[in-house]
KOLSELUM-659095 format. One line per field, with one value per residue: residue number from 0; residue in one letter; x negated, y, z negated of N, C-alpha, C in turn. Coordinates in nm, 3 decimals. Atoms other than C-alpha are relative to their C-alpha. Layout:
n [NUM	...]
res [a	...]
n_u [X	...]
n_v [Y	...]
n_w [Z	...]
ca_u [X	...]
ca_v [Y	...]
ca_w [Z	...]
c_u [X	...]
c_v [Y	...]
c_w [Z	...]
***
This chain:
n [0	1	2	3	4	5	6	7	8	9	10	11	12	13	14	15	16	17	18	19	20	21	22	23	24	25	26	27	28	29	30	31	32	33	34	35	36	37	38	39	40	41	42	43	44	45	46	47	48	49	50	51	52	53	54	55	56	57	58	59	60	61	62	63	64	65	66	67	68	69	70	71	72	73	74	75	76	77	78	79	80	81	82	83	84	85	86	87	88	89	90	91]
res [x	x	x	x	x	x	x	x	x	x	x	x	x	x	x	x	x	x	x	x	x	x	x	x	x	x	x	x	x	x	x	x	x	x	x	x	x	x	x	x	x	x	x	x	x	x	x	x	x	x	x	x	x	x	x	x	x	x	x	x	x	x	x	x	x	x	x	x	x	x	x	x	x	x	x	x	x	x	x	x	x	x	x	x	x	x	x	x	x	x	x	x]
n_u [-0.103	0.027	0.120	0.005	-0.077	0.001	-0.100	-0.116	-0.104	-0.007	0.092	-0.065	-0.159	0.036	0.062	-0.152	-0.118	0.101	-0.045	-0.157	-0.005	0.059	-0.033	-0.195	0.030	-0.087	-0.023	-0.100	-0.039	-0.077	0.097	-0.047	0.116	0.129	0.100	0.079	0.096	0.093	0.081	0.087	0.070	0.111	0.058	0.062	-0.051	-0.127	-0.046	-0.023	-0.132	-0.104	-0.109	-0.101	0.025	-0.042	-0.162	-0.055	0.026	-0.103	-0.152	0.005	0.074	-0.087	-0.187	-0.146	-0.050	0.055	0.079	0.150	0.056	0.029	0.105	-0.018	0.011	0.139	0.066	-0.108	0.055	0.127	-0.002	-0.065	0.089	0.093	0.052	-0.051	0.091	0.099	-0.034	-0.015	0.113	0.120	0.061	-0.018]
n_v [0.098	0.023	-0.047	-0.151	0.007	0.120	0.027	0.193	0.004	0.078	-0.071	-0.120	0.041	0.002	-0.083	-0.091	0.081	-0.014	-0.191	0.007	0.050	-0.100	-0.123	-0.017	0.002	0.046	0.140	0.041	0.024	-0.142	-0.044	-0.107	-0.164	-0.003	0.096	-0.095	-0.123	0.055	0.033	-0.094	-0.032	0.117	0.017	-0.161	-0.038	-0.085	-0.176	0.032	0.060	-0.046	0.082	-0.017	0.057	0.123	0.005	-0.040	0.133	0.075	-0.033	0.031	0.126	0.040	0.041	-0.011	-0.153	0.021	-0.096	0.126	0.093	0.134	0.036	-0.043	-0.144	0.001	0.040	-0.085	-0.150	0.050	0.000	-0.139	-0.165	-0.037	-0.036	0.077	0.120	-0.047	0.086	0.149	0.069	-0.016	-0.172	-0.035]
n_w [-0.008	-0.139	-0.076	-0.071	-0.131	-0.078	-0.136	-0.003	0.073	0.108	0.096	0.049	0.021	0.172	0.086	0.071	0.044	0.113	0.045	0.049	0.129	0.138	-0.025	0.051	0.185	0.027	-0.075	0.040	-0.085	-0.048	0.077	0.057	-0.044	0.121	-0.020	-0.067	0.048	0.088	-0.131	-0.021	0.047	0.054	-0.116	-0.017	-0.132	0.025	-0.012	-0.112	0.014	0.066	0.012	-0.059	-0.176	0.032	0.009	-0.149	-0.060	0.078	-0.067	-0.133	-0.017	0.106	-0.047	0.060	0.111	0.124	0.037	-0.043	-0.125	0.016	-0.106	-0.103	0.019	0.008	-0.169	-0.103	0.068	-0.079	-0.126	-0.093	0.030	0.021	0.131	0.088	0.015	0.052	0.109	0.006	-0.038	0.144	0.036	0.093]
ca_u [-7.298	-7.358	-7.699	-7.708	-7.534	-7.410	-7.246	-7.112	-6.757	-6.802	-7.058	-6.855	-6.547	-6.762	-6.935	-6.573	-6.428	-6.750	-6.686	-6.323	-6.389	-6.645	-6.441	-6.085	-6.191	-5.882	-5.868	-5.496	-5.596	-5.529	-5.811	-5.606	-5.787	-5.915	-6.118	-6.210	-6.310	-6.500	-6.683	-6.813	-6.910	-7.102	-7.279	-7.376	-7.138	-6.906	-7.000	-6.971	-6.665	-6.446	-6.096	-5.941	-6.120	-6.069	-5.703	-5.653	-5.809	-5.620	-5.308	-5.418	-5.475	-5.162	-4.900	-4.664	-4.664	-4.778	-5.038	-5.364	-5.496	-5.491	-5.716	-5.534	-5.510	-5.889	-6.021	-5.773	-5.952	-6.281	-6.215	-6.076	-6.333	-6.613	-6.656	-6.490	-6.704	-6.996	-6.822	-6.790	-7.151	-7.323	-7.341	-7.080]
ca_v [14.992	14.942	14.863	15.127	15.157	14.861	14.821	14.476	14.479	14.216	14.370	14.669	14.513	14.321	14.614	14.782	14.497	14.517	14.908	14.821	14.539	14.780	15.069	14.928	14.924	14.810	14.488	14.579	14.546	14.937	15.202	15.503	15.908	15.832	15.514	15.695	16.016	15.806	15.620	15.918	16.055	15.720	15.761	16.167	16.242	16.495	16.808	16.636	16.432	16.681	16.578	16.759	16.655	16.284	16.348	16.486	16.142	15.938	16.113	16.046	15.694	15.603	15.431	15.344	15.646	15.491	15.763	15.423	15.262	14.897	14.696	14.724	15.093	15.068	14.901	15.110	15.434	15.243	15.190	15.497	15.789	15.884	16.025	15.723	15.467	15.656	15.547	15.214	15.170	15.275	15.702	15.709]
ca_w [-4.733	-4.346	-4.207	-3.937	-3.574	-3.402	-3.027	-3.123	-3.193	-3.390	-3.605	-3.628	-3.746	-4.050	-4.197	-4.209	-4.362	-4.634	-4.667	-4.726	-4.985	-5.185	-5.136	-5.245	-5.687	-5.747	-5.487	-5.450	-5.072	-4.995	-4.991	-5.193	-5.159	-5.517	-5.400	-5.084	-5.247	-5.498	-5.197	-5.079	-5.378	-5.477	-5.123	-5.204	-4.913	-5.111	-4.973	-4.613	-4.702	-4.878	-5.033	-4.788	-4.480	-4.654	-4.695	-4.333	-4.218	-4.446	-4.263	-3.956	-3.980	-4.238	-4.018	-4.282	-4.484	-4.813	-4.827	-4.807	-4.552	-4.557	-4.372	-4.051	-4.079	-4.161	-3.855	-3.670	-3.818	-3.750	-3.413	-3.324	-3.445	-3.457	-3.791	-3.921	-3.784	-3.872	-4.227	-4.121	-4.026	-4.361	-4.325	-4.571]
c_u [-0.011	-0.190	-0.017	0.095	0.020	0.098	-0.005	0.093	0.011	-0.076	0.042	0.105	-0.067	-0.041	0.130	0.042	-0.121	0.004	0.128	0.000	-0.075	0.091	0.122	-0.028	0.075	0.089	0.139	0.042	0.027	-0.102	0.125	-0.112	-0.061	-0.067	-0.092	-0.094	-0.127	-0.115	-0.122	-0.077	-0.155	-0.108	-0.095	0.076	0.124	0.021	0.031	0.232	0.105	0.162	0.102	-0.021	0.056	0.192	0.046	-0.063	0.076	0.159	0.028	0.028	0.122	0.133	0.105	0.013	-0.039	-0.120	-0.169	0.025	-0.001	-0.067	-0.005	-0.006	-0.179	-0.045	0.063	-0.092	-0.158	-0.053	-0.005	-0.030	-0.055	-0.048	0.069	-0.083	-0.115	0.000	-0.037	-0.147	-0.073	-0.042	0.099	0.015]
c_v [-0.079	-0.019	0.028	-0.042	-0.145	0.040	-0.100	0.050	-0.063	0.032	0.092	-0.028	-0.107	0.129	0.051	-0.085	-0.039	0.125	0.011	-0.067	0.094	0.112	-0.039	-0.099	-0.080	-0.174	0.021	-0.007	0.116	0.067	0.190	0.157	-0.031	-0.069	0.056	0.161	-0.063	-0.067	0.109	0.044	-0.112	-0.004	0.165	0.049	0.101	0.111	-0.049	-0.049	0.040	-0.060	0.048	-0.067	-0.199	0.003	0.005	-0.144	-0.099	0.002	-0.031	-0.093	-0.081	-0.052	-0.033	0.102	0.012	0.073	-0.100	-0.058	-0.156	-0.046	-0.006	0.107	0.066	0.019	0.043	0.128	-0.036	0.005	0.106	0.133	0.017	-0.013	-0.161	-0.170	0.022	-0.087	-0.111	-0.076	0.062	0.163	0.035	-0.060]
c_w [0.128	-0.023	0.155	0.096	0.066	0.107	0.011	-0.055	-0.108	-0.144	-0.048	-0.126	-0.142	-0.106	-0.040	-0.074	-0.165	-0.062	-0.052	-0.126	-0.102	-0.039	-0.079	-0.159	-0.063	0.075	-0.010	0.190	0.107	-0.017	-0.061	0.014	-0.049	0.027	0.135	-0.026	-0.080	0.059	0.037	-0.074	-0.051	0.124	-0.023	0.136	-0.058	0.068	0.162	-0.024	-0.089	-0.038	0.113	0.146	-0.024	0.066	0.148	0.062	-0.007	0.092	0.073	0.039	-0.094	0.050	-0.046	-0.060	-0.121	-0.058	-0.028	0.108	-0.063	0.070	0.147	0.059	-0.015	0.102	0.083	-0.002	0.008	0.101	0.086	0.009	-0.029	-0.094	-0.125	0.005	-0.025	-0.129	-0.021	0.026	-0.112	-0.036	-0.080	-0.136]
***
């Protein structure tokens, strides 16, 4: 989805926003567990990216409560971890 590591912000902050449009099936703007679990699996990243380790991310990262990320919540969760910009740069 990514092609590989970047230390440009700016570079960062498209690939997420390309990982977000593939990722959210439903274009309703939101990525939901099921579109994130489904992500992963379409990547071969299940046994890494379990539903629970998903979910506990999801939680993390869910400032209204609505249980998805939206694209602010994204690039927030992009920005802010490791394993999530890994995501955002093409390892998941």
């Amino acid at each position: 989805m990514g092609s590989g590591a970047s230390s440009d912000p700016r570079q960062r902050a498209e690939v997420a926003e390309e990982w977000f449009q593939q990722a959210d099936v439903d274009q309703d703007g939101k990525l939901s567990l099921d579109e994130l679990l489904a992500a992963a699996h379409a990547h071969h990243e299940q046994n890494e990216w379990t539903r629970e380790r998903i979910l506990s991310c999801l939680n993390a990262y869910d400032q209204n409560g609505d249980g998805m990320l939206d694209r602010a919540e994204w690039q927030a969760a992009c920005e802010g971890a490791i394993w999530w910009q890994a995501a955002c740069e093409g390892a998941l």
